[in-house]
C-alpha positions in Angstrom: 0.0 0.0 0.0 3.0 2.4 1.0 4.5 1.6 -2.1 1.6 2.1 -4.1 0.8 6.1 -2.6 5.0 6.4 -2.8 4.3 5.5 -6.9 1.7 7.4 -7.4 3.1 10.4 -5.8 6.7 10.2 -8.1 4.2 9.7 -11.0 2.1 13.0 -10.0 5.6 14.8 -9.6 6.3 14.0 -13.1 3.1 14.5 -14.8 3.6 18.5 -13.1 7.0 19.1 -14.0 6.3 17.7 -17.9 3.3 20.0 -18.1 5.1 23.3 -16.6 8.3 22.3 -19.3 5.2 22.0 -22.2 3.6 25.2 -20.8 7.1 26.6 -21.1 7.5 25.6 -24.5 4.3 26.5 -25.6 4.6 30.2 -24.1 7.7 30.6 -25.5 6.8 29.1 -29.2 4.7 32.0 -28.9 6.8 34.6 -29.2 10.1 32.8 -30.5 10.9 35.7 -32.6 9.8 38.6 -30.0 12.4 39.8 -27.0 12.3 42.9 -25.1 14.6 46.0 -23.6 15.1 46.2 -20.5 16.5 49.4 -19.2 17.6 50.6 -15.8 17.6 54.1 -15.2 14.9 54.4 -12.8 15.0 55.8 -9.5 13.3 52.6 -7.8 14.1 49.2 -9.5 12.3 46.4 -9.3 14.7 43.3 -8.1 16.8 41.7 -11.1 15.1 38.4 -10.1 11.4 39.5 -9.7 11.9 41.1 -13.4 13.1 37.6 -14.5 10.0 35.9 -13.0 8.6 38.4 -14.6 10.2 37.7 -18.3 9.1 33.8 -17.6 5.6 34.2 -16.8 4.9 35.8 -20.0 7.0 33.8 -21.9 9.6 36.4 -23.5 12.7 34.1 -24.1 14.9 37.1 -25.4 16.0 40.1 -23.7 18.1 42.8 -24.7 20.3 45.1 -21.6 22.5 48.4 -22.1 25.4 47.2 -19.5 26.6 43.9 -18.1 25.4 44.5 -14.4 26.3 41.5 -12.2 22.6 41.8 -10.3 21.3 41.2 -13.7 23.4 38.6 -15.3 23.0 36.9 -12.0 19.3 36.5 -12.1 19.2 35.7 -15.4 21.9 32.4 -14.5 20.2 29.4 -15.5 16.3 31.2 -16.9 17.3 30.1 -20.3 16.7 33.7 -21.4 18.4 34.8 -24.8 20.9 37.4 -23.3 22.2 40.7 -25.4 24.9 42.5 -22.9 25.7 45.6 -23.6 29.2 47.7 -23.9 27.7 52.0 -23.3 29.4 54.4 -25.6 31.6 55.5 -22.8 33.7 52.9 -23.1 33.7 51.9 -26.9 37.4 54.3 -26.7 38.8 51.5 -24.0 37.6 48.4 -26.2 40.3 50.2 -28.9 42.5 48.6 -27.0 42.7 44.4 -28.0 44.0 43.9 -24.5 41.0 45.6 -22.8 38.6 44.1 -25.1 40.1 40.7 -24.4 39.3 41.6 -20.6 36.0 42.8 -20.8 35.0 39.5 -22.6 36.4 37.6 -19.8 34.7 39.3 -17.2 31.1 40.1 -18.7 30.6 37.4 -20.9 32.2 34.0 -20.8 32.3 34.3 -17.0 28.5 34.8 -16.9 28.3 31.9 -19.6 30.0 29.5 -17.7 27.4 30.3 -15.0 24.3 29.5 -16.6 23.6 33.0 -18.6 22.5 32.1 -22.2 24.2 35.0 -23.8 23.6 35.4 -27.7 24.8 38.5 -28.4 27.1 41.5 -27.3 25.9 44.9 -28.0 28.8 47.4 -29.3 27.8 50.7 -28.4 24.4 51.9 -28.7 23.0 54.1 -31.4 26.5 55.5 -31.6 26.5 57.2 -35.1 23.5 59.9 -33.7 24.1 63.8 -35.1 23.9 65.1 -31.2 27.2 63.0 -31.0 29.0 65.5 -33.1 31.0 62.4 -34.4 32.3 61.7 -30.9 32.7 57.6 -31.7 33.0 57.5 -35.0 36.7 56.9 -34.9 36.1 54.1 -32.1 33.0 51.9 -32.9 34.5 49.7 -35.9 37.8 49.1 -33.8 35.9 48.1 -30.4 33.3 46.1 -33.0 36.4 44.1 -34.4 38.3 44.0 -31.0 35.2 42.2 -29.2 34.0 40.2 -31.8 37.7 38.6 -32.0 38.4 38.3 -28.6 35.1 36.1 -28.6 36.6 34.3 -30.8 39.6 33.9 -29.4 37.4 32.8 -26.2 35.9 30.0 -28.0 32.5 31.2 -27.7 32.2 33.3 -31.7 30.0 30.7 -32.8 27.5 31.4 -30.9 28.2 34.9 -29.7 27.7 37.8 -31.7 28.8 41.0 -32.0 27.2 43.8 -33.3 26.2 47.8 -33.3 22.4 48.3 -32.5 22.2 51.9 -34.6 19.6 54.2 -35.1 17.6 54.1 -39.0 18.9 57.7 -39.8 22.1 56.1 -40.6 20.3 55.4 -43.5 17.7 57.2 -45.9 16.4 57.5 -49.7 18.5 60.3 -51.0 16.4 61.0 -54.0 13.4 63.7 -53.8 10.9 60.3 -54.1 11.7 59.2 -50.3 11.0 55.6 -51.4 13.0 52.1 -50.1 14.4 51.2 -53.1 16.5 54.0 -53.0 17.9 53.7 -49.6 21.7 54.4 -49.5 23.7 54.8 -45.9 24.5 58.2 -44.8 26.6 60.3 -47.0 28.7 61.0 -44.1 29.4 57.4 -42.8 28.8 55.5 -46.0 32.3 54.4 -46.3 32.3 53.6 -42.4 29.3 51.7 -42.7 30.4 49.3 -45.9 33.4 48.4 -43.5 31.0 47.6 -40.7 28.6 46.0 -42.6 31.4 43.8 -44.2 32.8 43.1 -40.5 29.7 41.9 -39.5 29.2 39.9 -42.4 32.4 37.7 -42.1 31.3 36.7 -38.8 27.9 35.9 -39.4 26.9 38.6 -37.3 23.3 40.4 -37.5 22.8 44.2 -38.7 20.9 45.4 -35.5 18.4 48.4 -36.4 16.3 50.3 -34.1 13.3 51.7 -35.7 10.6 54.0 -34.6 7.1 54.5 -36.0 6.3 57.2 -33.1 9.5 59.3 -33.9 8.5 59.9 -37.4 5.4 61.6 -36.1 6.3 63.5 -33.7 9.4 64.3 -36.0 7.4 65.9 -38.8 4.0 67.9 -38.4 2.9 67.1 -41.3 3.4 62.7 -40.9 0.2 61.0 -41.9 -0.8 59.5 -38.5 -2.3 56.6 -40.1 0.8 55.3 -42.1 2.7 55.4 -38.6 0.4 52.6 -37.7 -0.4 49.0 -39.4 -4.4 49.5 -39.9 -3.9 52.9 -41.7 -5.1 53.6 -44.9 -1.9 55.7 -45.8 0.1 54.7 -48.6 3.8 55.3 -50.6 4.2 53.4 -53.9 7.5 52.3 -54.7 7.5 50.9 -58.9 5.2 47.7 -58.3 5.3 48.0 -54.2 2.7 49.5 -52.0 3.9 49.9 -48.7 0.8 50.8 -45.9 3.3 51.4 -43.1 6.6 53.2 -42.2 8.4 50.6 -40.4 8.2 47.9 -43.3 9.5 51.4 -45.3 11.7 51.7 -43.1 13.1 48.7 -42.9 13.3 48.4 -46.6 14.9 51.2 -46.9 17.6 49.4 -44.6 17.3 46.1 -47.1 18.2 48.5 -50.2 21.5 50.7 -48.4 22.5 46.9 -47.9 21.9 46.1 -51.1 23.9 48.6 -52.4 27.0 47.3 -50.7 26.7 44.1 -51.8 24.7 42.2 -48.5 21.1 42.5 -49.0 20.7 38.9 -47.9 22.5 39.4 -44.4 20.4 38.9 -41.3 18.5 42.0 -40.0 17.1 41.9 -36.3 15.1 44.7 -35.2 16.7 46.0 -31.7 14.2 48.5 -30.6 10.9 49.4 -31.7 7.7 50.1 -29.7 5.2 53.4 -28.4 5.3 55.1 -25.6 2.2 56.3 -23.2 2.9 59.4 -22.1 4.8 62.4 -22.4 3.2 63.8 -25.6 0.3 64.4 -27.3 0.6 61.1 -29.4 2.3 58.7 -26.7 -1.3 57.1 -25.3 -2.4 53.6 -23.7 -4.6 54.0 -27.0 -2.1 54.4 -29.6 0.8 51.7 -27.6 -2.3 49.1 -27.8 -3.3 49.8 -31.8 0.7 49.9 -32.6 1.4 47.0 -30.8 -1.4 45.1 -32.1 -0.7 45.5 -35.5 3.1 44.8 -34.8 2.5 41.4 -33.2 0.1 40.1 -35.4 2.2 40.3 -38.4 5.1 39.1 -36.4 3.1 35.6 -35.1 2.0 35.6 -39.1 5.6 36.1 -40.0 4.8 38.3 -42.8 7.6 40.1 -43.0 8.5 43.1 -45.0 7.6 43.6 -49.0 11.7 43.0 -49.4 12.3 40.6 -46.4 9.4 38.8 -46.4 9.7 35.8 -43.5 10.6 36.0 -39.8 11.8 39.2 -37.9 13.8 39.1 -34.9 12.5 42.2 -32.7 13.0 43.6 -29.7 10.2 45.8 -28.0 11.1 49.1 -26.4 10.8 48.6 -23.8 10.2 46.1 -20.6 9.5 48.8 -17.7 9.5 52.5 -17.8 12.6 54.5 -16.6 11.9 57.8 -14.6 15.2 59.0 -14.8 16.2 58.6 -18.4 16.9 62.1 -20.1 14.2 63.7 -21.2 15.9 65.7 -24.1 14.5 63.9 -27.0 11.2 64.4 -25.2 9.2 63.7 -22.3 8.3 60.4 -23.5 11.3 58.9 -22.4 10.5 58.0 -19.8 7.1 56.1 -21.1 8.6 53.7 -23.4 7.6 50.6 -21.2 4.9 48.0 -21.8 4.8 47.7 -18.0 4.8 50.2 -15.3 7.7 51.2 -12.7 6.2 48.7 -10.8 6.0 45.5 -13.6 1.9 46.5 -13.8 1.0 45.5 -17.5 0.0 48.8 -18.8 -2.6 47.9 -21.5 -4.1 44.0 -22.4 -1.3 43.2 -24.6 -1.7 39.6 -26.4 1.9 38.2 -27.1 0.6 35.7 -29.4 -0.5 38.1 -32.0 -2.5 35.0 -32.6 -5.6 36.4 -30.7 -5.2 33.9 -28.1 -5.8 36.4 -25.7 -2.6 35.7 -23.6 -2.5 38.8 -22.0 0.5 40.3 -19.9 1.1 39.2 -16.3 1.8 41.3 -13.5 5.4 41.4 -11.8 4.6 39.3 -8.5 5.2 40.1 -4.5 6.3 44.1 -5.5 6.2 45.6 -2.0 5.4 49.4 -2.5 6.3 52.0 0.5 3.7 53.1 3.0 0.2 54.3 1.0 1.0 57.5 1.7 1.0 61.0 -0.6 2.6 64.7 -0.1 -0.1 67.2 -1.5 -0.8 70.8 -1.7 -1.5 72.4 1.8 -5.0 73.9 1.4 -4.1 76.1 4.2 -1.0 77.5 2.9 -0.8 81.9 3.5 2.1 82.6 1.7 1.8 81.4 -2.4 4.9 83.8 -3.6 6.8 80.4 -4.0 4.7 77.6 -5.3 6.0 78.0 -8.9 9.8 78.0 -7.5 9.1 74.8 -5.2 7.1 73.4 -8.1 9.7 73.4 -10.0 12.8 72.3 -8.0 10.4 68.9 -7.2 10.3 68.6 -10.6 13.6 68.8 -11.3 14.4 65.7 -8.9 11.7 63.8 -9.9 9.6 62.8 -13.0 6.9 65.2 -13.8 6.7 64.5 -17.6 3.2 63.4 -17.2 2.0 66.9 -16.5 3.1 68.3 -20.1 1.0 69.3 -22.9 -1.3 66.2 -24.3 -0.2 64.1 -21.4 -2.4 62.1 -18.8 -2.2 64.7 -15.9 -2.4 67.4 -18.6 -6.2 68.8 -17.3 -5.2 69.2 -13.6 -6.4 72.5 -11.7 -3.3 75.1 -10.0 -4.1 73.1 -6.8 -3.5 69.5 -8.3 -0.6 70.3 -10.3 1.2 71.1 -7.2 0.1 68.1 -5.7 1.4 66.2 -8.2 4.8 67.4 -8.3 5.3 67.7 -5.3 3.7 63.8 -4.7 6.3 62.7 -7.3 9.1 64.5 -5.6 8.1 63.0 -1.9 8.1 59.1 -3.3 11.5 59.7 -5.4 13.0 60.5 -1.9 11.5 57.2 -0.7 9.1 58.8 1.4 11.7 61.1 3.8 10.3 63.1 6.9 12.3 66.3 5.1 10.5 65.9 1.4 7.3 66.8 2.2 7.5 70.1 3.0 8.3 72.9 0.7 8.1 75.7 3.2 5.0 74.9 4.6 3.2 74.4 1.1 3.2 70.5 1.1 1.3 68.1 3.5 1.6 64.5 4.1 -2.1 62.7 3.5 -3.9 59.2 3.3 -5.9 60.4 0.4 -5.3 59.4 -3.1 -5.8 61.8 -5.1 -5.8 60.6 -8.2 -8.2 61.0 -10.8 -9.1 59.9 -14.6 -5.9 58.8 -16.4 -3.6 60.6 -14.2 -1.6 58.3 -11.4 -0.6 59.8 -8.2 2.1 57.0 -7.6 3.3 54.8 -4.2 6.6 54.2 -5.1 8.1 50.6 -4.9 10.3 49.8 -2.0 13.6 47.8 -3.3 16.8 47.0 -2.3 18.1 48.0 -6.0 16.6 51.5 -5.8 18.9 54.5 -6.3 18.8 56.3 -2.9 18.3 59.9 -3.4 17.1 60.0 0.4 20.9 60.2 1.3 22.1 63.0 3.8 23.8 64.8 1.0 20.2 65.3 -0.6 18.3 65.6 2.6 20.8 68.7 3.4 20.3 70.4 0.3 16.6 69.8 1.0 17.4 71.5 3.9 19.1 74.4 2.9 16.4 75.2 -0.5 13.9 74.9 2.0 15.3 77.5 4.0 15.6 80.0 1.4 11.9 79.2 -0.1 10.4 79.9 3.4 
C-alpha cells in the first residue's frame, strides 16, 4: 500500500513538471521571434530576479540590456533567457584597446556563460552614429566592434556569440526627392564607415541590428500621416510595383536597399528596438501603444515580413518597464517607453501571441510598495509667492513629464498640479520626513488623489533602488527649503 501512494506520488511529480516544461515551450513558441529592452535608469528598480520571474511568466525568451550589471546577469543564470549585454558608448574608446577588449569578454561574458547565462549577443555601443554626438565615436565603434567580436573568438564562444552595433535608422535614408526604399543608401557622411561595418559583420555571421521608430516619425514631422505610422492605416507610398501601408516595413526596406547597395542585402536584419510610448506627448497614449502593438505582433506571429524581407523578424520591443530617470531631451516620453509600469503593472491588455489567443501580460509578483502615503498641496497654505519655485525644484528631482502638454495629468487644476509634483518629488525621496515640505506648502495625507488617467504614484520599495534620500540630498533639501520659506 505504501509503495503504491509512494508511486503514485513520483508519478504525479512527473506529470507537473512535464506539463510546466510544455507550458514553457508552448509560451515561449509564442513569441520565439519577439524579446524585449530592458533598461535601468529608474530611481526605484524592481529586483533583477522579480523582473526575471517576470520575463518567464509571460513567456519572452529574449532580452536585450544596455550594460553587463552583475545583479542582472546573475538573475538571469540558469532562466534560459536569450541574453544581449551591452558595452555604453563610454567605453567603446577603452575596447580600442585588443588587451581591454580581451578583458571585458572575460569578465562580462564568458564568466556569466559559464554560470548559466544564455548570452547570444554583445551589443557594441548603442546608437553610436547619432548627429547630437557630433561624431564623438566615429573613430572608435569599428575598432571596439572588431576588438570584441575577436576576442570572442579567441574565447571559444564566436559561434555562438555575436557581436554587433544596434544603430539608429537615420544612418540610412532615400536620398532621392521620391523618399521611397528602393532607394535607400547609408548616410553620405558614414557610408564608407558603414560598408566596412557591414562587411565586418558579415564575415562573422553577425546580424545588422536596427532600431526603428514609427512614433519618432510623427512626432518628427507635423505634417506625418498618423495613419501610415500605424499597421491598420489607410496611408500609402508606392515604390514601382510596391505599396507599402506602413513606415516601419518602409523603413526597414529602406535598410534592405542601403544593404543592397554594398553588396549584403541577404544578411540577417534583427530589429533591436521598436515600440510606443504612453505618455509624455500628445501622441504617446495607452490607445495608440495598444493599436501599434497590435498590428506589430500580429504580423510578427503571421511572419509576414516586410515587401523586401518577407519571413521572420527578430525584434525587440522598447521597452520592458518604464525609466523615470532617463533624459528627457528627445522628449518627455522617455521615460514612457515601457509596456509595463515602474512597478511591472501591465499597462494595457497586450496579447503576445499576436494570434488572438488572448494571452494577455502578467503582473510582476510580490512588488512591495512603500507606505500608501501621498505629499499634496496644503490647502491652508498663506504665503503662495513660492509655489511655482518649489514646483519646480520637485520637478527637477523627480519625473513630472506626465503633467506636459497632451499628457495624462495634462487637465489638472493650479491646486492638483502642485500636488502632483510635489507627490512625485516625496516618493523619489522614498518617502523622507524632510520631502514633504516645501516651506509649509506641502502636507503629508492618506488620500489618493488621483483621478481619470492621471496616477498619483506609491513608489516601490527595493533594495536595487537609487537612494536619493541620502544625507547629501536631505541637506540640500534643507538648505532650498530654508531659502523658499
Amino acid at each position: 500500500m505504501l509503495h503504491s501512494i509512494v508511486h503514485t506520488l513520483k508519478m504525479v511529480k512527473i506529470w507537473f513538471l512535464l506539463s510546466s516544461i510544455l507550458v514553457g515551450l508552448l509560451s515561449a513558441g509564442l513569441v520565439e521571434c519577439i524579446g524585449v529592452n530592458w533598461g535601468t535608469m529608474a530611481t526605484h528598480q524592481l529586483p533583477p530576479k522579480t523582473v526575471v520571474q517576470m520575463l518567464q511568466a509571460n513567456g519572452i525568451n529574449k532580452v536585450k540590456l544596455f550594460d553587463a550589471a552583475q545583479n542582472t546577469m546573475n538573475a538571469l543564470a540558469g532562466s534560459g533567457i536569450e541574453v544581449m549585454v551591452a558595452i555604453p558608448n563610454d567605453q567603446l574608446a577603452s575596447m580600442t584597446s585588443y588587451k581591454r577588449a580581451k578583458q571585458w569578454v572575460s569578465r562580462n561574458v564568458t564568466r556569466f556563460n559559464f554560470n548559466g547565462v544564455n548570452i547570444k549577443y554583445v551589443a557594441v555601443g548603442n546608437e553610436p552614429f547619432l548627429p547630437s554626438y557630433n561624431g564623438s565615436f566615429l573613430n572608435t565603434t569599428l575598432p571596439a566592434l572588431q576588438n570584441i567580436q575577436n576576442a570572442l573568438n579567441e574565447a571559444g564562444v564566436g559561434d555562438n556569440i555575436k557581436a554587433t552595433v544596434p544603430l539608429n535608422a537615420d544612418v540610412y535614408s532615400s536620398p532621392d526627392n521620391n523618399q521611397v526604399p528602393s532607394s535607400g543608401r547609408f548616410r553620405a557622411d558614414i557610408s564608407g564607415l558603414m560598408s566596412e561595418i557591414v562587411q565586418f559583420l558579415n564575415r562573422n555571421n553577425a546580424p545588422f541590428s536596427i532600431n526603428i521608430y514609427p512614433f519618432l516619425s510623427l512626432y518628427g514631422s507635423e505634417g506625418f500621416p498618423i495613419d501610415y505610422a500605424f499597421f491598420d492605416g489607410g496611408s500609402t507610398v508606392i515604390d514601382n510595383d510596391i505599396t507599402y501601408t506602413n513606415v516601419f516595413d518602409a523603413n526597414f526596406d529602406t535598410l534592405v536597399s542601403s544593404l543592397r547597395a554594398v553588396g549584403l542585402g541577404n544578411m540577417p536584419i534583427l530589429v533591436g528596438e521598436v515600440g510606443w510610448p504612453t505618455d509624455g506627448n500628445k501622441d504617446a497614449n495607452l490607445g495608440y501603444a495598444e493599436r501599434f502593438y497590435t498590428g506589430l505582433l500580429k504580423r510578427v506571429a503571421a511572419k509576414q515580413g516586410t515587401p523586401l524581407r518577407p519571413g521572420n523578424i527578430e525584434i525587440y520591443l522598447f521597452g520592458l518597464i518604464d525609466e523615470d530617470a532617463k533624459s528627457i531631451a528627445p522628449g518627455n516620453f522617455e521615460r514612457h517607453w515601457g509596456i509595463f509600469r515602474y512597478d511591472g503593472q501591465p499597462k494595457f491588455p497586450m496579447d503576445l501571441s499576436g494570434q488572438g489567443q488572448k494571452r494577455y501580460l502578467t503582473a510582476a509578483k510580490n512588488v512591495e510598495y512603500l507606505p500608501t502615503e501621498w505629499c499634496v498641496f496644503n490647502p491652508n497654505a498663506r504665503d503662495l509667492s513660492k509655489l511655482g519655485d518649489n514646483i519646480n525644484y520637485a520637478c527637477t528631482f523627480s519625473d513630472c513629464t506626465s503633467l506636459g502638454y497632451g499628457s495624462s495629468c495634462n487637465n489638472l487644476d493650479a491646486q492638483s498640479n502642485a500636488s502632483y509634483a510635489f507627490n512625485m518629488y516625496f516618493q523619489a525621496e522614498n518617502q523622507a520626513y524632510m520631502s514633504c515640505s516645501f516651506g509649509g506648502l506641502a502636507m503629508r495625507t492618506k488620500q489618493n488623489l488621483s483621478q481619470g488617467s492621471c496616477s498619483f504614484i506609491i513608489q516601490i520599495s527595493s533594495s536595487y533602488s537609487s537612494e536619493p534620500s541620502s544625507l547629501v540630498t536631505l541637506s540640500i533639501v534643507a538648505v532650498f527649503a530654508f531659502f523658499l520659506v
